[in-house]
C-alpha positions in Angstrom: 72.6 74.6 99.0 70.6 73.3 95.9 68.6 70.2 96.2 69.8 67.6 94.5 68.3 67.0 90.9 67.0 63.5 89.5 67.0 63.8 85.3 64.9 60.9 84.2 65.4 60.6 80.1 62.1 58.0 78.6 59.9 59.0 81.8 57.0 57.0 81.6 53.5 56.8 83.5 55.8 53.3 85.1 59.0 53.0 85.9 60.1 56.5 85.3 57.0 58.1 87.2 58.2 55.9 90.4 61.7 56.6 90.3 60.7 59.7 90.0 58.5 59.6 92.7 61.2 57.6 95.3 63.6 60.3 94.6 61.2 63.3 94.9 60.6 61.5 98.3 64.4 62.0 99.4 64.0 66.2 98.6 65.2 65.6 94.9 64.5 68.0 92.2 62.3 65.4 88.8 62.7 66.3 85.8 61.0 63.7 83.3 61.8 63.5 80.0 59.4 62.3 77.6 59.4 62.3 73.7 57.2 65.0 74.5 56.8 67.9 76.7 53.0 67.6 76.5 53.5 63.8 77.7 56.3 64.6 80.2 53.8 67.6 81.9 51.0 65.6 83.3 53.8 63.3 84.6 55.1 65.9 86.7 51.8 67.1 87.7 51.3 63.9 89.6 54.4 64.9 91.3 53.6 68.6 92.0 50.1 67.5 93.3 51.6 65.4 95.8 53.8 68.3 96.9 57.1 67.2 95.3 58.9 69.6 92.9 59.2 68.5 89.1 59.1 69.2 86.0 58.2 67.8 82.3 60.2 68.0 79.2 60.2 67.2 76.2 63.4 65.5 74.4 64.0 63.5 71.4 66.0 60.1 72.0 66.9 59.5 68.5 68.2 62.9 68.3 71.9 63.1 69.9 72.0 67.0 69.3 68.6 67.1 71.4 69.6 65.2 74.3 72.4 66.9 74.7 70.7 70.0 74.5 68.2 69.1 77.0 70.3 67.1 79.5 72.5 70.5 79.7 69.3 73.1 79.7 68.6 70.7 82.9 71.8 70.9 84.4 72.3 74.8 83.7 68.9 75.9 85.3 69.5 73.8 88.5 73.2 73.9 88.7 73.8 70.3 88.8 72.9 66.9 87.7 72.8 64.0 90.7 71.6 61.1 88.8 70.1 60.4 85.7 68.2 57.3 85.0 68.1 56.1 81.4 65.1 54.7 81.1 63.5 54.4 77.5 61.3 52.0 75.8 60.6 51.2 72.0 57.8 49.0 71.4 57.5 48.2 67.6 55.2 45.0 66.5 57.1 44.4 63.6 57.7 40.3 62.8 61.8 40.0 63.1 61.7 38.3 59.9 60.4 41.4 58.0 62.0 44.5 60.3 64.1 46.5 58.6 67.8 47.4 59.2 66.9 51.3 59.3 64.0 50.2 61.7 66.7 48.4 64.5 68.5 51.0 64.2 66.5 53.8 65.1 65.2 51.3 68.2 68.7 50.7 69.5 69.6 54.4 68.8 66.5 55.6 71.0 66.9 52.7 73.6 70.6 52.5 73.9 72.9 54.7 71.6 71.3 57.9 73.4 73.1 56.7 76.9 76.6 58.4 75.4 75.5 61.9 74.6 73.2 61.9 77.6 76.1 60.8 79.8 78.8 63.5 77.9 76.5 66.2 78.5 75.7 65.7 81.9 79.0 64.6 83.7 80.1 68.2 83.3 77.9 68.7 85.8 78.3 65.4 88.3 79.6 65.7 92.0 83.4 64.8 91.9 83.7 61.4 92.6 
């Protein structure tokens, strides 16, 4: 049987790294997902160099056709999906007073509004139940 696979989309050197890291811990397959594959590689490298198997991807939040395509290039090469942590986070110094409509936007699209395609895509591939 497969190990079960962790997808963690807006992996970061925090929170996503030590999810990562708890579920590596309990025989899961990581995959982070970064904005960028060359951010997302040295994450899993940490987890490779403590033994753990992972890998680093690169996906654009803001993108629905992206995240789809890279929750189900996930879920194809490992034949499942067990969990997937959403876990993104937009920082943007911006004074309320002069942030733009277009600007809230894109930071709710990137740190919500990318929860429903990531979800579609991968539920296909969910345990029953």
């Amino acid at each position: 049987m497969a190990a079960p696979v962790l997808l963690v989309l807006g992996a970061g050197p925090g929170v996503g790294l030590s999810v990562g890291r708890l579920f590596a811990r309990d025989g899961y397959v990581v995959v982070l997902a970064c904005r960028l594959g060359a951010e997302a590689e040295p994450l899993a490298k940490e987890l490779l160099a403590e033994g753990f198997d992972a890998e680093g991807v690169g996906v654009d939040l803001a993108d629905p056709d992206d995240v789809t395509r890279i929750v189900t290039e996930v879920a194809e090469r490992h034949g499942r999906i067990d969990v997937l942590h959403f876990n993104p986070s937009i920082f943007r110094q911006s004074d309320p007073l002069r942030l733009t409509v277009a600007e809230l936007i894109e930071d709710f699209t990137i740190g919500a509004a990318a929860l429903l395609p990531a979800v579609q895509a991968a539920r296909p591939f969910f345990a029953p139940g």
